[in-house]
C-alpha positions as CSV (number, residue, x, y, z in Angstrom):
1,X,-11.3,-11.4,19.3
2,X,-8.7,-14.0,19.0
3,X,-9.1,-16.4,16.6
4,X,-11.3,-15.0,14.3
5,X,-11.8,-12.5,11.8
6,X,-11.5,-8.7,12.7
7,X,-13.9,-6.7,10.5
8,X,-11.2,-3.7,11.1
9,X,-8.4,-6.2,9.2
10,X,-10.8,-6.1,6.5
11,X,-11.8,-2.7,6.6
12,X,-8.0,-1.3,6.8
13,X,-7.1,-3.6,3.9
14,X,-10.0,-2.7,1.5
15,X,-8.8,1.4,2.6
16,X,-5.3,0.8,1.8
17,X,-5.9,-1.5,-1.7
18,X,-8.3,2.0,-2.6
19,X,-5.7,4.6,-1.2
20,X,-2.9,3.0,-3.6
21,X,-5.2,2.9,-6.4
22,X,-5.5,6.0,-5.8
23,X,-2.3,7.6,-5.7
24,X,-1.1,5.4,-8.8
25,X,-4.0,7.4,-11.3
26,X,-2.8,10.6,-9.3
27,X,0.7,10.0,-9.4
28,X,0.8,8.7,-13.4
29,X,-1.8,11.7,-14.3
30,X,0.8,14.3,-12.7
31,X,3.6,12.6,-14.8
32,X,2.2,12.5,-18.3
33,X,0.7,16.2,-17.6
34,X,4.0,18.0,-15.7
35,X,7.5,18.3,-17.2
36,X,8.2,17.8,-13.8
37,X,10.1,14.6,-12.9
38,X,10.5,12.9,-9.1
39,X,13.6,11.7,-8.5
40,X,14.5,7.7,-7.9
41,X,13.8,7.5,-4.6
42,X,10.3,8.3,-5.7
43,X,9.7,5.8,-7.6
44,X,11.4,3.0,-5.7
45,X,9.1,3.5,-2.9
46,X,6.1,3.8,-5.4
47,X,6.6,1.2,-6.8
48,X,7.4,-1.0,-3.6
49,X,3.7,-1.2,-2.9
50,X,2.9,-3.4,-5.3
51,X,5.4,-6.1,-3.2
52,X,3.4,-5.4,-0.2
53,X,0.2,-5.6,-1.6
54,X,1.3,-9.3,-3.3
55,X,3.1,-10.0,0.2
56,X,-1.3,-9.7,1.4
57,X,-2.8,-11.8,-1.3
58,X,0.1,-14.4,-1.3
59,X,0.6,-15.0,2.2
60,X,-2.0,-13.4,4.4
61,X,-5.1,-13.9,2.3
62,X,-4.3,-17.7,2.2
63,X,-3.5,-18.4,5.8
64,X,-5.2,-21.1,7.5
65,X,-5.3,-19.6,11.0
66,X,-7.6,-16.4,11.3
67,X,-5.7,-14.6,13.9
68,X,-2.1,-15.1,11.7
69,X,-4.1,-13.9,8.9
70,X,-5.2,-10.6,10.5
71,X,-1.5,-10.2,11.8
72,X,-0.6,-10.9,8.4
73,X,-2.6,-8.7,6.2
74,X,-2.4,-5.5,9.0
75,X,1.3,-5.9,8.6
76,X,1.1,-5.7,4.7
77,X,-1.5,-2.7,4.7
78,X,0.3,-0.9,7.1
79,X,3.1,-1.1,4.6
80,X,1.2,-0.5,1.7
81,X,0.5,3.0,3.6
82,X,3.6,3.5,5.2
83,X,5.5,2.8,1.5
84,X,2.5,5.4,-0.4
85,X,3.0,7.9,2.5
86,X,7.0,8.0,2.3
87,X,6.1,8.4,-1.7
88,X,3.9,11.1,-1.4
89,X,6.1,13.2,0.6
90,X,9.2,12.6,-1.4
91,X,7.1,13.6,-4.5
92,X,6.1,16.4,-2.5
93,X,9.1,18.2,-2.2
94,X,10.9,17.0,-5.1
95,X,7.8,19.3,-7.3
């Protein structure tokens, strides 16, 4: 509904903040254990989360208007995904 809060915003956000947390204790766990090294690109993309998931708590979370903050934080989680997707595959078939 327009204008207020979408429990799906919330939902999607809380998914994607877990997902990452994920793949950062997988990713840093298959580094320290495998002589194995991803190239750049890898880690560029990696570590480019962590600007979408600041872009959410700096600008989305603290947005007056409900419906700019929805738009807001599903364009930073959808990022966040997008960015650990594009990770995971390049780590993929770099190993």
């Amino acid at each position: 509904t327009r204008g207020h809060e979408s429990p799906l915003t919330k939902q999607i956000s809380m998914a994607a903040g877990a997902a990452i947390v994920v793949q950062w204790a997988l990713g840093f766990g298959l580094l320290i254990s495998s002589d194995d090294r991803p190239n750049a690109v890898h880690y560029i993309f990696a570590l480019a989360t962590i600007f979408t998931i600041g872009f959410e708590h700096a600008v989305a979370i603290p947005e007056k208007d409900a419906a700019k903050r929805n738009r807001l934080g599903m364009m930073a989680a959808g990022g966040t995904f997008l960015l650990a997707l594009i990770a995971y595959l390049i780590g993929d078939r770099t190993s």
